[in-house]
C-alpha positions as CSV (number, residue, x, y, z in Angstrom):
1,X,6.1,53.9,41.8
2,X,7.2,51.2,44.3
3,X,10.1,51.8,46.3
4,X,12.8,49.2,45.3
5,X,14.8,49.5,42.7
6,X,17.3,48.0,40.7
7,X,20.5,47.7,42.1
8,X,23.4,47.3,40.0
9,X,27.3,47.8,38.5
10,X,28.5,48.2,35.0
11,X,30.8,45.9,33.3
12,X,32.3,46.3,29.9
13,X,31.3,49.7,30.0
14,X,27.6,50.5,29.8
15,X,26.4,46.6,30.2
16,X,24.6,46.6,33.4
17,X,24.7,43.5,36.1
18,X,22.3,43.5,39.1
19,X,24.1,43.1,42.2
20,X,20.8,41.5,43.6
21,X,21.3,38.6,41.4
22,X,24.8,38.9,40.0
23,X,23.2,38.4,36.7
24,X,23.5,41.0,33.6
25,X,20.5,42.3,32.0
26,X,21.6,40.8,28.8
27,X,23.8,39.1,26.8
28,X,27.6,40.2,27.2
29,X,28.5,39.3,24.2
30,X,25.9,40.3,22.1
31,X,22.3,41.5,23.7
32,X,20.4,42.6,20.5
33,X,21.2,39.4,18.2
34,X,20.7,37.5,21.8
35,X,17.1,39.0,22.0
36,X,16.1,38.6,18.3
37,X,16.8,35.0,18.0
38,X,15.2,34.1,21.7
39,X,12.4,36.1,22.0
40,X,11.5,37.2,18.6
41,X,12.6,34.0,16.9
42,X,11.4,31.6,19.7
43,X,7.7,33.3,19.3
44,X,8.0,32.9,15.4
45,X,8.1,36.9,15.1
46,X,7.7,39.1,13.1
47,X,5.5,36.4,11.2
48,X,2.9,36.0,13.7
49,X,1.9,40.2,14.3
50,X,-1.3,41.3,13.3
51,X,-2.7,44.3,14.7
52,X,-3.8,44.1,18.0
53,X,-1.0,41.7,19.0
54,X,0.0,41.7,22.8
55,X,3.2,40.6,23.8
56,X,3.6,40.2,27.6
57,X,7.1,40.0,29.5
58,X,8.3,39.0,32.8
59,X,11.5,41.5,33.5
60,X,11.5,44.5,31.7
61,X,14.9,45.4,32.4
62,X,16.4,47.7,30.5
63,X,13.4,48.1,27.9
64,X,15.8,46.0,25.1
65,X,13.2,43.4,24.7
66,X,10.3,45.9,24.2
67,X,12.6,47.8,21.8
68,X,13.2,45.3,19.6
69,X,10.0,44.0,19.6
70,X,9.0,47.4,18.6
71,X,11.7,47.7,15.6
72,X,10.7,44.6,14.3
73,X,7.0,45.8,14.2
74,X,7.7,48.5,12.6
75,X,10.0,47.1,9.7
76,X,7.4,44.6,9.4
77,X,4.9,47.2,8.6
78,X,2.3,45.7,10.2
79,X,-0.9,47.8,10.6
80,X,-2.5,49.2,14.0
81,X,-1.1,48.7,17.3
82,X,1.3,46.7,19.3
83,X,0.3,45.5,22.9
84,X,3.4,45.0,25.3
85,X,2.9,44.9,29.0
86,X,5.6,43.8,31.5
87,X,5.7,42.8,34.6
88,X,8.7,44.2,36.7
89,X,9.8,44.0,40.5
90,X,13.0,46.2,40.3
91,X,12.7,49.0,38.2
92,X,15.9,50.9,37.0
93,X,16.4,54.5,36.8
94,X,15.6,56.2,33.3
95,X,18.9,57.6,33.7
96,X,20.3,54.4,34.0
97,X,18.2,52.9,31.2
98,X,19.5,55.8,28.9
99,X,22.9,54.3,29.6
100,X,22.6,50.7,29.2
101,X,20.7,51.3,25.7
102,X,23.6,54.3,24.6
103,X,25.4,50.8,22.4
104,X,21.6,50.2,20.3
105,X,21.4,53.1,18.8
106,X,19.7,51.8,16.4
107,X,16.4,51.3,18.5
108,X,13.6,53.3,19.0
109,X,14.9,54.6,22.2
110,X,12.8,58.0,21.9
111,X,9.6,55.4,22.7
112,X,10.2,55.3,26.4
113,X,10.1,58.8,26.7
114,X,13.3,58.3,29.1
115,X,13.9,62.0,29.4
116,X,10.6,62.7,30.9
117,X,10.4,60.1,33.5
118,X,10.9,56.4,31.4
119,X,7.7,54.3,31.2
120,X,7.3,53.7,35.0
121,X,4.3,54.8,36.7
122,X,1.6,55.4,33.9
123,X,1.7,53.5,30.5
124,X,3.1,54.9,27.7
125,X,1.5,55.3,24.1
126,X,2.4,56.0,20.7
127,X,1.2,56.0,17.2
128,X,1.7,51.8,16.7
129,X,2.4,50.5,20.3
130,X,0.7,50.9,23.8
131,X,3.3,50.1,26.5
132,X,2.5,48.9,30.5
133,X,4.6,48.4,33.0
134,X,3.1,46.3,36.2
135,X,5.6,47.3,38.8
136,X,6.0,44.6,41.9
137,X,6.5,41.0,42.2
138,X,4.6,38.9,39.4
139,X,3.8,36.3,41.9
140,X,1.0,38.9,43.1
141,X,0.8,40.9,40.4
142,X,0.0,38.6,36.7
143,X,-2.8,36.8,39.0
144,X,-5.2,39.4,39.0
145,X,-3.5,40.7,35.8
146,X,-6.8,41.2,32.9
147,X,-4.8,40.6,29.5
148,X,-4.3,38.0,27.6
149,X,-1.0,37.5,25.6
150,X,-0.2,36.3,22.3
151,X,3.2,36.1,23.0
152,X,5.5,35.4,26.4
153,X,8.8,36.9,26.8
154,X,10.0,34.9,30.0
155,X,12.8,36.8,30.5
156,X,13.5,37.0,34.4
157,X,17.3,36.5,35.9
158,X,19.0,32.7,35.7
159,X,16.6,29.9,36.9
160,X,19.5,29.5,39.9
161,X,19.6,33.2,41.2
162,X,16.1,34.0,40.8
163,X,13.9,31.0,41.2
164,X,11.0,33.0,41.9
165,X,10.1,33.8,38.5
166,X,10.5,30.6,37.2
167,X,8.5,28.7,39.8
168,X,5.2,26.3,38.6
169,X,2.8,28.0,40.3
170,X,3.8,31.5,38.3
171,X,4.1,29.3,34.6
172,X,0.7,28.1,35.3
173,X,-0.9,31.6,35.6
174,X,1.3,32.4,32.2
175,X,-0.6,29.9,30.6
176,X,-3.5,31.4,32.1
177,X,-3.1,34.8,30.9
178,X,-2.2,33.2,27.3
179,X,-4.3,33.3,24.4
180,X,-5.4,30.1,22.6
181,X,-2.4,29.4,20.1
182,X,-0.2,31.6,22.2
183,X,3.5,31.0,22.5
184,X,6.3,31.6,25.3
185,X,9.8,31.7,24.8
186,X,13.0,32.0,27.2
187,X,16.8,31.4,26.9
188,X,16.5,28.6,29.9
189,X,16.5,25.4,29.2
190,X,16.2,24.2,32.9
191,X,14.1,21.3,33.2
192,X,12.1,22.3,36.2
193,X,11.2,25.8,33.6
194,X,10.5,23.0,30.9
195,X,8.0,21.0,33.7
196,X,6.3,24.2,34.8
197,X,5.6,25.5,31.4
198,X,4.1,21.5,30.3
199,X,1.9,22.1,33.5
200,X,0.6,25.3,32.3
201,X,-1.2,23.7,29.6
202,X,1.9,24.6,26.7
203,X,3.8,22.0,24.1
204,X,7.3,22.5,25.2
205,X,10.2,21.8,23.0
206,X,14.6,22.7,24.1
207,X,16.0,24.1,20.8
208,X,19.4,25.8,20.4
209,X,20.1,28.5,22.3
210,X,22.1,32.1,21.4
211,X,25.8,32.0,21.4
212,X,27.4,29.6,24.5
213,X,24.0,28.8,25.3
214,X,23.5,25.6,24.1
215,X,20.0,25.3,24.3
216,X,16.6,27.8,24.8
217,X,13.0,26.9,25.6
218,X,10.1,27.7,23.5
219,X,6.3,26.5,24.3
220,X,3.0,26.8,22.3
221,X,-0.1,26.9,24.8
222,X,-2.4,24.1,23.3
């Protein structure tokens, strides 16, 4: 496991903020219903699962996004297994993981094994999902990354506090390590995000966004 880690305050009670970026992990006002209709919504889920289908995140945060990805697999009773690897420079303590998902208590928590060590360090597994975390920055890391992903969740800090995960020269090996008819989505709608995902090789298209977020990205690789 590498040696930096997330660092960060609570706010609201259990909604975390890193300090790093002064950015929260998600949505104040509403993280679940904020993740549904970005990520799952903006990749046209749950239509699109079939078994075998491999989601792959930049940020894995708090494990929300993975979570509710999971849920929705499950409700959608889709057969076989669920591919989700993420890609994520600061991890954050199970302890503190177990904390900022205490308000979804809904989720399938129980998959990230928090009590025994969370998902860092060795992948985790269950009956319908196989979950990776690559820890370290994705600039080195999704380059000599092997998948291939049917489905982005770009899903690193605001564009202005953490340019680095939203730079071309990252987009471009996202398209690369995207399957043909693969999808991205994101809650920026910053043009420079919009010009790095067109230069990856993806159909890009602004289209509203969650809450007081006007608008939100979403890209089909072509």
């Amino acid at each position: 496991m590498q040696d930096q880690q997330a660092e960060l305050e609570w706010r609201e009670g259990d909604v975390p903020v890193s300090t790093r970026f002064d950015d929260p992990y998600f949505s104040l006002e509403n993280g679940l219903a904020e993740t549904r209709h970005v990520f799952l919504g903006g990749n046209d889920l749950p239509a699109r699962f079939r078994e075998g289908f491999h989601v792959a995140e930049l940020g894995f945060g708090t494990g929300l996004n993975f979570l509710t990805a999971l849920q929705a697999w499950r409700a959608a009773g889709v057969p076989g297994t669920l591919h989700f690897t993420s890609f994520e420079a600061f991890p954050m303590e199970p302890a503190q993981i177990a904390r900022a998902l205490s308000v979804f208590s809904d989720l399938p928590i129980e998959a990230l094994e928090l009590e025994r060590g969370g998902p860092f360090g060795h992948p985790l597994a269950g009956p319908d999902f196989r979950l990776r975390i690559i820890e370290g920055d994705a600039r080195a890391t999704l380059p000599v990354w092997d998948g291939l992903a049917d489905a982005w969740f770009l899903d690193g800090f605001s564009p202005a506090k953490n340019p680095e995960l939203w730079e071309e020269a990252l987009m471009r090996h996202v398209g690369r390590h995207t399957a043909p008819g693969g999808t991205a989505a994101t809650y920026t709608a910053a043009g420079f995000v919009r010009r790095g995902l067109q230069a990856a090789g993806f159909e890009v298209a602004r289209v509203p966004g969650y809450g007081r977020k006007r608008h939100m990205t979403r890209a089909r690789k072509t």
